[in-house]
C-alpha positions in Angstrom: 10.9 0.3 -14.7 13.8 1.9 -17.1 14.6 -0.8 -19.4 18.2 -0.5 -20.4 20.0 -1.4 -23.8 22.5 -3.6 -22.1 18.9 -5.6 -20.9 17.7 -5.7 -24.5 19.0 -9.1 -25.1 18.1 -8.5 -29.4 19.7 -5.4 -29.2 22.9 -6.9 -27.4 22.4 -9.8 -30.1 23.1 -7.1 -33.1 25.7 -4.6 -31.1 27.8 -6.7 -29.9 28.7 -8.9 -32.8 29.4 -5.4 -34.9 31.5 -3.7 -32.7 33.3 -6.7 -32.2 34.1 -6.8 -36.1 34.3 -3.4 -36.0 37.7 -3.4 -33.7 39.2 -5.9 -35.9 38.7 -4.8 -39.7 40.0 -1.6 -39.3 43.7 -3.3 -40.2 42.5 -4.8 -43.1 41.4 -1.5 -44.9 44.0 -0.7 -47.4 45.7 3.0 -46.7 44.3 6.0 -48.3 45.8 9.4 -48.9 48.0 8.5 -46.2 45.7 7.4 -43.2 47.5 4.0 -43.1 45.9 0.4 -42.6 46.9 0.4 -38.7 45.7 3.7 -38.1 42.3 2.8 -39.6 42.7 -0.1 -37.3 43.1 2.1 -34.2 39.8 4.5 -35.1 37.7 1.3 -35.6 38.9 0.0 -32.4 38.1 3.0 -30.8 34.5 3.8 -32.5 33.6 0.3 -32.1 34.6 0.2 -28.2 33.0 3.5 -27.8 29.7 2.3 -28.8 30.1 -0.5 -26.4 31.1 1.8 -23.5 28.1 4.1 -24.1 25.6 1.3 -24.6 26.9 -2.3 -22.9 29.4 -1.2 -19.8 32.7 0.1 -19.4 34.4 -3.5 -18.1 34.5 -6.3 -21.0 34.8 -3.6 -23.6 37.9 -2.2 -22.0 39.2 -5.5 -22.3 38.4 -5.8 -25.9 40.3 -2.4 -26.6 43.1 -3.6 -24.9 43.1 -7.2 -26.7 42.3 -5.7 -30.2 45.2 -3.5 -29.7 47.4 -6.4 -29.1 46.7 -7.4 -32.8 48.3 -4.3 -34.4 51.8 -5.1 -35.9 53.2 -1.9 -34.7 52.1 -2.4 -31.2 51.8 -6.3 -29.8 50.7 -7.4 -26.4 53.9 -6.4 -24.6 53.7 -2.8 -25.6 50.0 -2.9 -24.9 50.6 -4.1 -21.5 53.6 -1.6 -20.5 51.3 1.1 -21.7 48.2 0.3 -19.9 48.7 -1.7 -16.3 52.4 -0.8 -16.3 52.1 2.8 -16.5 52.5 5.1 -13.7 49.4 6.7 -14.0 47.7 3.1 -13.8 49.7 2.8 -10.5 49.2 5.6 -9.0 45.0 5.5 -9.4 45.2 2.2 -7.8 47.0 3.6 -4.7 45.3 6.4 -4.3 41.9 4.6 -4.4 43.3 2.4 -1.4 44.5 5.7 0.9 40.9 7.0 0.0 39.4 3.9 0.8 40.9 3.9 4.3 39.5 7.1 4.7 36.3 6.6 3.5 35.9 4.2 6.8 36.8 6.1 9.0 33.0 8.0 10.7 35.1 11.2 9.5 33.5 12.1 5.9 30.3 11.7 7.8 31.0 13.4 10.1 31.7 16.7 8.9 28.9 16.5 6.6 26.5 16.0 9.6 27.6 18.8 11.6 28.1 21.1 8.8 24.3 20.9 8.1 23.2 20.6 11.6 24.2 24.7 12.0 21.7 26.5 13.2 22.4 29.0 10.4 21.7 26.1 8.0 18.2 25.1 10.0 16.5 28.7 9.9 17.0 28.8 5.7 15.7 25.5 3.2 17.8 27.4 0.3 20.9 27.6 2.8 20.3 23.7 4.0 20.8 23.0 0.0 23.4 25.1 -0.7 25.2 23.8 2.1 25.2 20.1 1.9 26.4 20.5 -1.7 29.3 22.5 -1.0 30.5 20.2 1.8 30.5 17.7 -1.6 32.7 20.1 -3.4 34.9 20.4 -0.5 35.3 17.1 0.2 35.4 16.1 -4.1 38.9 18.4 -3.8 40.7 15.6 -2.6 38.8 12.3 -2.6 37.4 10.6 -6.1 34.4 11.1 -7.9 33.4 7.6 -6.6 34.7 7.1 -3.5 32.7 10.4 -2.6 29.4 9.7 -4.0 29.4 5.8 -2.7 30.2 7.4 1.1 28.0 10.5 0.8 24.8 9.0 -1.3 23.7 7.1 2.0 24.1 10.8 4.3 21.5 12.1 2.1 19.6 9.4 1.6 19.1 9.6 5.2 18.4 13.0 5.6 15.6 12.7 3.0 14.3 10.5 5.1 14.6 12.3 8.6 13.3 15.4 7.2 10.5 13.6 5.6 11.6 14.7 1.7 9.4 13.0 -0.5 11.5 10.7 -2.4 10.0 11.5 -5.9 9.6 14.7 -5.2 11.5 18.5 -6.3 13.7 18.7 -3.5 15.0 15.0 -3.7 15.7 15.6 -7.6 17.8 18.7 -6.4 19.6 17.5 -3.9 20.5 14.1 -5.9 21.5 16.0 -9.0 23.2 18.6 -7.4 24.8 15.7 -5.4 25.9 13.9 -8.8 26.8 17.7 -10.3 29.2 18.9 -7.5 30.8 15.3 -7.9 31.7 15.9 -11.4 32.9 20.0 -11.1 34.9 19.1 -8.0 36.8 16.3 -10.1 38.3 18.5 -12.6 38.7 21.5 -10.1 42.2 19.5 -8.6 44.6 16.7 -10.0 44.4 15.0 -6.6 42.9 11.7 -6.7 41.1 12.8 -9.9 42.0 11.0 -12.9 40.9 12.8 -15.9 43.3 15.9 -15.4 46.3 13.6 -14.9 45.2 11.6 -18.3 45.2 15.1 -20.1 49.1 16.0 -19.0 50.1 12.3 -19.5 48.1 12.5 -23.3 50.5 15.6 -24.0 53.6 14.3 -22.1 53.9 17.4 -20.4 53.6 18.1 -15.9 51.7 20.5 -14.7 52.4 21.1 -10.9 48.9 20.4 -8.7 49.0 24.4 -7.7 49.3 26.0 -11.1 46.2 23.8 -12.0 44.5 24.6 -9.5 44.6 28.4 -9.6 42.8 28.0 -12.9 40.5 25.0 -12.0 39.1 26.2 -8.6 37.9 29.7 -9.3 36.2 28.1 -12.4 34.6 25.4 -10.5 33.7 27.3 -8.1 31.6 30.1 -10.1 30.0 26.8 -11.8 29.2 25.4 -8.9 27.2 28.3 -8.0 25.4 28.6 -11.0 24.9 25.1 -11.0 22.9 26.2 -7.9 21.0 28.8 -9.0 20.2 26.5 -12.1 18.8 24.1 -10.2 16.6 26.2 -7.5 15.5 28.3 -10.4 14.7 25.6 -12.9 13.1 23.1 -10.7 12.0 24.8 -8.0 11.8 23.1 -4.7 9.3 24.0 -2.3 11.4 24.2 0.7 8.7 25.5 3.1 7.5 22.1 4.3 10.7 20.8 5.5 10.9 20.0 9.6 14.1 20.7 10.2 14.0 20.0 13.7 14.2 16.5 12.7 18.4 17.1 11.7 19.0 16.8 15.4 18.0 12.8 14.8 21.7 12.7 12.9 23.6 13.9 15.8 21.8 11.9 17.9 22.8 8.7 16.0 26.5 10.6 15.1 29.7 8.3 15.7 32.8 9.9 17.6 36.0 10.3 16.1 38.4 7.1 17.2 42.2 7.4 17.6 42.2 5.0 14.6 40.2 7.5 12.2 42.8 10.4 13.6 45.6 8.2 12.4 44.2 7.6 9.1 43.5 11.3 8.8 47.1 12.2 9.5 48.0 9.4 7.2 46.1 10.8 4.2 47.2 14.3 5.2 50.5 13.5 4.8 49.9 11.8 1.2 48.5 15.2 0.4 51.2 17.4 1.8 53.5 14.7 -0.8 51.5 15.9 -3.4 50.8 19.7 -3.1 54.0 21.0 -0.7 56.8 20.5 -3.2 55.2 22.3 -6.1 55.4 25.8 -3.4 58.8 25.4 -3.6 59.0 25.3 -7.6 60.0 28.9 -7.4 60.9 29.9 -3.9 63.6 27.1 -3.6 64.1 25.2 -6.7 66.5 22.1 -5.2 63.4 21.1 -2.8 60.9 20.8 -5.7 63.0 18.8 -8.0 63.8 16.4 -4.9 60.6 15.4 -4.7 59.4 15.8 -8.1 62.0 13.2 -9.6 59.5 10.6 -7.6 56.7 11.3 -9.6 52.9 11.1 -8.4 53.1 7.5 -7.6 55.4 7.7 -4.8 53.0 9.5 -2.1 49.7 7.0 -2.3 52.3 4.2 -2.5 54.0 5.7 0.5 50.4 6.4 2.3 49.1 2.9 1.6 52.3 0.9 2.6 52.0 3.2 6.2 48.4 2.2 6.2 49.2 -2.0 5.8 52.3 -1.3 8.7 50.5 0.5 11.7 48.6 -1.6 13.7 45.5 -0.6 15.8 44.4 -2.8 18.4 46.3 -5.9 16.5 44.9 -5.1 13.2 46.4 -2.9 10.6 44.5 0.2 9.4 43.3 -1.0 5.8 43.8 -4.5 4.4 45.4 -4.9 1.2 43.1 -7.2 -0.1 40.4 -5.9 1.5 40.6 -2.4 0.0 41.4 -4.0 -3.7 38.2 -5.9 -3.0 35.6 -2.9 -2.3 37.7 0.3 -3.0 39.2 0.5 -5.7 36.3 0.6 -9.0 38.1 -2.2 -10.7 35.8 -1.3 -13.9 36.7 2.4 -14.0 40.3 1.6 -13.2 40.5 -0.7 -16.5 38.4 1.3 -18.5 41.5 3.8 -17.7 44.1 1.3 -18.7 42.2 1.1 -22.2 42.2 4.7 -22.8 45.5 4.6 -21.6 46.8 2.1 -24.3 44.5 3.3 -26.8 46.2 6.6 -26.4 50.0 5.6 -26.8 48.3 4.0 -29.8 46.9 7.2 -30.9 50.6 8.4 -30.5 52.3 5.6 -32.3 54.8 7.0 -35.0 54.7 4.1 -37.0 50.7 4.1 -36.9 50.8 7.7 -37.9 47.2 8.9 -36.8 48.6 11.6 -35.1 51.1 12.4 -38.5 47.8 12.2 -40.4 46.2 14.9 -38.4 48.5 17.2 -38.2 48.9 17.1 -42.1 44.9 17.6 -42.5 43.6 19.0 -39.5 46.2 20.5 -38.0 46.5 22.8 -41.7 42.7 23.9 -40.9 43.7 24.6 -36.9 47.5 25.5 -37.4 46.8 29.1 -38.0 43.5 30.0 -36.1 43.9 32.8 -33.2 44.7 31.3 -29.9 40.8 32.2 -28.7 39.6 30.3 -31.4 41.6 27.9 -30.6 40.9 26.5 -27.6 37.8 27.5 -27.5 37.7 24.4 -30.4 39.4 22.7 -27.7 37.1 23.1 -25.1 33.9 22.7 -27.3 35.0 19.4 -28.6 36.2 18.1 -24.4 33.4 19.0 -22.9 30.9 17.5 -25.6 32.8 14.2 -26.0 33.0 14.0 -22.1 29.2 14.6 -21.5 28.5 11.9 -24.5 31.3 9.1 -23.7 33.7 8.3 -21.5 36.0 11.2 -19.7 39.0 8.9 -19.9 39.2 8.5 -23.7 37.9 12.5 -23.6 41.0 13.7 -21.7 43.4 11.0 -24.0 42.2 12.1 -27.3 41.7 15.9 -26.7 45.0 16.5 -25.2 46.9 14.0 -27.6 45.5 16.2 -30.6 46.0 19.3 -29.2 49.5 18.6 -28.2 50.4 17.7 -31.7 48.9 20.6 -33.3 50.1 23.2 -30.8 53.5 22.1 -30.5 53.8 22.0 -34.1 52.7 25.1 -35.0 53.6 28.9 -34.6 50.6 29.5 -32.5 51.3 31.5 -29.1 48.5 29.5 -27.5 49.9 27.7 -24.0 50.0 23.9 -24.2 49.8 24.0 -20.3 46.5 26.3 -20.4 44.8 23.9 -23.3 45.8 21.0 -21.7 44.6 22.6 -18.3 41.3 23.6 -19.8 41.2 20.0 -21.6 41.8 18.1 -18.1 38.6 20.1 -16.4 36.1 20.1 -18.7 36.8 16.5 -19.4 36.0 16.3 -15.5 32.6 18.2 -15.9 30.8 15.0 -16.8 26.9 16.1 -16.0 24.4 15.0 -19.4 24.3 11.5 -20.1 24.7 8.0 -18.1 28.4 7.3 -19.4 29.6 10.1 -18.7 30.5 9.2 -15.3 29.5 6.0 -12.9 27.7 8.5 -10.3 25.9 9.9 -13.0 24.5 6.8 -14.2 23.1 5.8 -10.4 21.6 9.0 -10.3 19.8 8.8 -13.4 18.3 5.6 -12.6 17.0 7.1 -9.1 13.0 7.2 -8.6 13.4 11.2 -8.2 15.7 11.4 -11.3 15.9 10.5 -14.8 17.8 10.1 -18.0 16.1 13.2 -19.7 16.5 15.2 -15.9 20.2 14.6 -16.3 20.5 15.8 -20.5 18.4 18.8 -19.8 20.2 20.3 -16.5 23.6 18.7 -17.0 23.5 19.7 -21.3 23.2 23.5 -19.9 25.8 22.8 -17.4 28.2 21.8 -19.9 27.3 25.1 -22.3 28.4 27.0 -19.2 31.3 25.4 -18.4 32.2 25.5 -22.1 32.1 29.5 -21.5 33.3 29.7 -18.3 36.5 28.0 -19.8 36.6 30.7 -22.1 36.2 33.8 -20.0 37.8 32.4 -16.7 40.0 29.6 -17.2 41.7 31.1 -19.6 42.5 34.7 -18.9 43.6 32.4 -15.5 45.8 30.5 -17.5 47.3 33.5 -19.0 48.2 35.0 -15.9 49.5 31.6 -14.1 51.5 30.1 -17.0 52.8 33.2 -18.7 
């Protein structure tokens, strides 16, 4: 049995009483060399939250930031508030985890992952039957959450492990599952649709990038990553793939739901959320008055618009998703306040009157100011996709873009805020190494076929990949999309 720090009731006994000082002395520290009082309080708040997030949980702690933030002078409850729950970006996560919710009921998800592995193509090859089911994940992870899509697809291959007679401990379980929690993670920072890291990164820099410019950068990225992710894995683990009867996929079709007039309408439904989303931004250039219609609504307006449709229309006398059904099992009320944290904690970081962000561009900002624009990001990208693999993505994608912003915006360097922040946004996705890093990842490590030191050796040489990937792809991308 893995015993867990949260479970270590001495350890719990001693952490939790320092971190807890920890996010409330930091105001009392007298300024030095201009790093004033409050903006020692902010850094305490976060280190001391941060070690709870990587060794407690991600729920009470988020409340802790939100409360100790409340204390400083320059900031109060109210602001606190308006900056976490109250923002738009709070909103329009908790909308979009309802429309995904209604779709993860319908037998649709399911369905297409069945029949995409029970191809005859897929049944002659082991190596192709892999290859497969994980890139029916990163399809699917383009426009449904990181969590949503491992909570509806875990079960699928749990069962096919079992029809196929995998052993459960064995190579090819510990492929599929982290390959499984892998192509979660790449497919969450390859689009800015239901994802919330890449929308924290613009929102940190106060800039919009529209959903198709990022995804001309993050997709052929992801996908190159995702197939060296493959490779990795095969390679490195190697699966015997011989043994497996793969007669025995027929068993799923057998068992296979059919598609219901109520799933079609909630298809259609979510279809429509994403044509809200992603049709506008193809008229940026091609006619101008179309874009900014839509645009002037912001991201909030489509899920909004999808979920209200989804409470209206009635199917056989009851409506397609309940509201308080879908607040009560989809939406991941821990993530979505761990958001509202890093959210708050990042206006904080922000804060004129705290001056953290003053006090690095005066400091660090003098040692990054004049670098070359490789050097640059590739800082940039070194320091996302570290933090991200270490901690949590949300404060990753907040802190990152919030520096970079500040530095590149007040410099003379002809590096693109819209490529960093681009760059920033995916990599702080590509969460693979460490149980914090993502909620998925954390499940998986604690599987019987997977384990803590599985996930740091794979998912550590995942994220030096990704690192250059965003170097030699992303960027030159980014060049040719934003210049």
């Amino acid at each position: 049995m893995k015993k867990k720090l949260k479970d270590n009731k001495i350890f719990c006994a001693i952490i939790i009483p320092i971190t807890i000082i920890l996010c409330f002395i930091g105001q009392f520290i007298p300024s030095i060399n201009g790093f004033s009082n409050e903006a020692f309080g902010v850094l305490f708040i976060f280190l001391g939250v941060l070690i709870l997030w990587l060794t407690i949980g991600i729920d009470w702690p988020s409340l802790l930031c939100l409360f100790a933030l409340g204390f400083l002078p320059s900031i109060g409850f109210n602001k606190v508030i308006a900056s976490s729950f109250g923002s738009s970006t709070f909103a329009f996560l908790l909308f979009t985890f309802i429309a995904t919710y209604a779709l993860s009921k319908t037998c649709l998800i399911k369905k297409i992952a069945i029949n995409f592995i029970s191809l005859k193509l897929i049944k002659r090859n082991g190596y192709l039957f892999i290859f497969s089911f994980l890139f029916i994940v990163l399809f699917l992870g383009l426009f449904i959450s990181p969590t949503v899509l491992f909570v509806v697809l875990l079960p699928i291959l749990n069962e096919i492990i079992e029809i196929l007679n995998i052993d459960k401990n064995g190579k090819i379980a510990k492929t599929l599952l982290l390959g499984l929690g892998f192509s979660v993670s790449i497919s969450s920072g390859m689009t800015p649709i239901a994802h919330v890291f890449p929308i924290l990164a613009m929102n940190a820099a106060n800039i919009t990038i529209s959903s198709i410019d990022y995804m001309l950068v993050a997709i052929p990225t992801g996908l190159i990553l995702f197939i060296l992710m493959y490779f990795l894995l095969i390679l490195f683990i190697k699966p015997d793939l011989k043994g497996i009867n793969f007669e025995n996929v027929s068993k799923l079709k057998e068992n296979e739901e059919k598609l219901k007039k109520k799933d079609i309408i909630v298809l259609i439904i979510f279809i429509i959320i994403l044509a809200l989303w992603i049709i506008p931004s193809l008229f940026e250039y091609i006619y101008p008055p179309i874009y900014q219609f839509f645009n002037r609504y912001g991201t909030v307006m489509p899920p909004l618009f999808g979920t209200l449709i989804l409470c209206i229309i009635k199917f056989k006398d009851e409506p397609l998703i309940k509201v308080d059904d879908a607040l009560k099992n989809g939406v991941p009320w821990a993530s979505l306040i761990m958001c509202a944290a890093t959210l708050a904690l990042g206006e904080a970081i922000r804060d004129d009157n705290i001056g953290l962000i003053t006090f690095l561009e005066n400091n660090l900002g003098n040692y990054l100011i004049n670098l070359s624009p490789i050097l640059l990001i590739f800082i940039f990208a070194l320091w996302a996709a570290v933090q991200t693999n270490l901690s949590s993505n949300m404060v990753t994608a907040t802190l990152v873009s919030t520096v970079a912003s500040t530095i590149i915006l007040s410099s003379t360097s002809t590096l693109s805020l819209e490529i960093t922040v681009t760059i920033i946004g995916m990599l702080s996705s590509f969460a693979f190494a460490t149980p914090p890093s993502m909620p998925h990842i954390a499940i998986i490590a604690s599987s019987e076929a997977v384990s803590t030191k599985d996930c740091l050796i794979y998912g550590g040489i995942l994220m030096i990949i990704s690192i250059i990937l965003a170097l030699i792809i992303s960027y030159p991308l980014g060049l040719l999309v934003f210049n």
